[in-house]
C-alpha positions in Angstrom: 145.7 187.9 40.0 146.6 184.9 37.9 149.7 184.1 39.5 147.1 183.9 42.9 144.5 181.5 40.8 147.4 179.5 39.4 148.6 179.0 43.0 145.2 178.2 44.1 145.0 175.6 41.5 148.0 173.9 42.1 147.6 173.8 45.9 144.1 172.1 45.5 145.9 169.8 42.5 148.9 168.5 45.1 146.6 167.8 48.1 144.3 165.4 46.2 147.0 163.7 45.1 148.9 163.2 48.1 149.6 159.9 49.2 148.4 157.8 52.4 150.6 155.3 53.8 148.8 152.1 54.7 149.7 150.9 58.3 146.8 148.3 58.7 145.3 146.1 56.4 143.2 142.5 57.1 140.7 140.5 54.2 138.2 139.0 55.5 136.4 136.0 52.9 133.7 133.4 53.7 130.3 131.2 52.7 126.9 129.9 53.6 125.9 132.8 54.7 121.8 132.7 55.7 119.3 135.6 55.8 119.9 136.3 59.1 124.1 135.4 59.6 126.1 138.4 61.3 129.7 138.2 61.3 131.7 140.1 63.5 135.8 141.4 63.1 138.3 142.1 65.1 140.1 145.8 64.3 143.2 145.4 66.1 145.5 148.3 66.7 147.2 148.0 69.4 150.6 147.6 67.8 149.9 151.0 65.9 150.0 153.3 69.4 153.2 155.3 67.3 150.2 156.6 65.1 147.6 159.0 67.9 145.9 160.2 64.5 144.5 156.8 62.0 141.6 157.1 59.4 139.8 153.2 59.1 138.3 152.3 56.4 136.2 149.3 55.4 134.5 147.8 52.4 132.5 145.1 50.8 133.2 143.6 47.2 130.9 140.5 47.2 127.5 141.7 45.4 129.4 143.5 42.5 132.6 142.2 42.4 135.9 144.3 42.0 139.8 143.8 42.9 140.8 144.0 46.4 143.9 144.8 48.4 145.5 141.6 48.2 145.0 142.0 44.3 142.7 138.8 44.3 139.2 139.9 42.4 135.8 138.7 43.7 133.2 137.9 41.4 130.3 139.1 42.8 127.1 137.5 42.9 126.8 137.3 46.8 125.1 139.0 49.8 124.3 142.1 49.6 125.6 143.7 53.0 125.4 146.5 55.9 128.7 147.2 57.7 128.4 148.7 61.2 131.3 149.9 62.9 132.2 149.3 67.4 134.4 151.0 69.1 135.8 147.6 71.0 136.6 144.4 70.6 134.9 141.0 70.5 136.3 139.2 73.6 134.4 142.3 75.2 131.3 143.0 73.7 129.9 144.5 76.7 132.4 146.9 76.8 131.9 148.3 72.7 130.3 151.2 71.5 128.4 151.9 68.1 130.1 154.5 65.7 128.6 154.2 62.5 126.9 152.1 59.7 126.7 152.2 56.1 124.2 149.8 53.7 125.1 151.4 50.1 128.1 152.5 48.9 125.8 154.9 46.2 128.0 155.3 43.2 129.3 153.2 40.5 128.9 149.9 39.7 129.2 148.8 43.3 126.5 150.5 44.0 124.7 147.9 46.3 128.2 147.0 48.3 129.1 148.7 51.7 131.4 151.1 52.7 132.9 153.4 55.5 135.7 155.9 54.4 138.1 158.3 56.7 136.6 157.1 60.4 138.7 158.8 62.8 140.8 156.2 64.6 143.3 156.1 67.2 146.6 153.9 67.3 146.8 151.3 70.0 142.8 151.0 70.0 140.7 148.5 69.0 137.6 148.0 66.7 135.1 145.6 65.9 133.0 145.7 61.9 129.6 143.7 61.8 128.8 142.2 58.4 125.0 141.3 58.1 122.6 141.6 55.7 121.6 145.0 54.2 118.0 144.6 56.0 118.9 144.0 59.7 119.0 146.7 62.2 121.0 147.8 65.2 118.6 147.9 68.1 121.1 150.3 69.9 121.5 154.1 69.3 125.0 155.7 68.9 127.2 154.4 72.1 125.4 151.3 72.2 127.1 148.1 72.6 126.5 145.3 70.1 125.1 143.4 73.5 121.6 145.1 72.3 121.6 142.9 68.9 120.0 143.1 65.9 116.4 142.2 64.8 115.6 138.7 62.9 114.3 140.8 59.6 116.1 138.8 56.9 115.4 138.5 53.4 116.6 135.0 51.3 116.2 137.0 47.8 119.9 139.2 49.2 121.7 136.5 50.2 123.0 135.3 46.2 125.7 132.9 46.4 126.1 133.1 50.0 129.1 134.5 50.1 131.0 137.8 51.4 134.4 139.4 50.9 135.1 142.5 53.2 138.6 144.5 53.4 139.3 146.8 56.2 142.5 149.4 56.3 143.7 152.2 58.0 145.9 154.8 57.2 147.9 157.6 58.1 146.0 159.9 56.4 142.6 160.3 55.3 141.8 158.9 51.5 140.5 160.7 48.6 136.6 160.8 48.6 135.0 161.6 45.1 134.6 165.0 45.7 138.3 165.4 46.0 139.2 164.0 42.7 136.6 166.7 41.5 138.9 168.9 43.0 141.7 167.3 41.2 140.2 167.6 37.9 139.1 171.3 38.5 142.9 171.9 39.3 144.1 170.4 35.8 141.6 172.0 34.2 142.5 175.3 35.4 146.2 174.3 34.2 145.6 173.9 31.2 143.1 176.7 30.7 145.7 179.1 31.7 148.3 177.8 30.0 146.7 177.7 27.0 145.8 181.3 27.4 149.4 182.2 28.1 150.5 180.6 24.6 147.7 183.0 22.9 
């Protein structure tokens, strides 16, 4: 029966910490944003048709701050954003379709930043991430292109400095999630636990 717990433990310690190669990776910076600005960004991955399986991934570091994938550290202080994800691209909006949004990432100290984790994705596609402002709404239900806008709502108070810093990625496979370091630290801790018990 140990030996089986010991093996259960280990299997759930190795596949939290396996790795996921990075195929895609764009850093998106600017200004003068307004209450009502909406920034739109091309996904591209078309060159990426070798991968049928990708996980994208996108988030926003300008309200709290933090160190992003190009190893250059924002300093927070600026809009606080909503991220909204199209299927699509932008020299055909007509032709996009909304997946998913997300205002607050929830945890931590970026607490009022946004982020999407582990979207399914498929090489040779393309995708298109709206930045607004954490108050504006998609007038569109799920499949809607980003033809049906957003409403004017705005608030000059979540603006800050103006400024935004957004990083989108995809990968090969999907990312740890906090619950899955969870699992990682219940796996060590059921190392050591038996192995302490073994030595007694």
């Amino acid at each position: 029966m140990k030996k089986i717990i010991k093996a259960v433990l280990l299997l759930g310690l190795v596949c939290a910490a396996c790795p996921a190669a990075t195929v895609y990776q764009a850093i998106h910076r600017g200004s003068n944003a307004t209450a009502n600005s909406l920034y739109y960004f091309d996904i591209d991955l078309t060159a990426l048709g070798a991968y049928p399986t990708l996980f994208l991934h996108a988030q926003t570091f300008q309200y709290a701050g933090g160190q992003m994938l190009d190893a250059v550290t924002d300093p927070g202080g600026g809009i606080d954003s909503q991220i909204w994800l199209f299927n699509g691209s932008l020299g055909n909006l007509l032709a996009t379709s909304f997946v998913t949004s997300n205002d607050d990432i929830n945890t931590g100290a970026m607490l009022w930043d946004s982020q999407l984790l582990n979207q399914p994705a498929v090489g040779g596609n393309q995708y298109l991430l709206a930045l607004t402002l954490f108050n504006k709404d998609f007038l569109g239900g799920p499949g809607s292109p980003i033809t049906a806008g957003f409403n004017s709502g705005g608030q000059a108070g979540s603006v800050g400095d103006g400024h935004y810093a957004v990083q989108v990625w995809a990968t090969t496979e999907a990312i740890p999630e906090p619950a899955t370091y969870a699992l990682m630290s219940f796996g060590l801790g059921g190392m050591m636990i038996l192995s302490r018990r073994r030595r007694a």
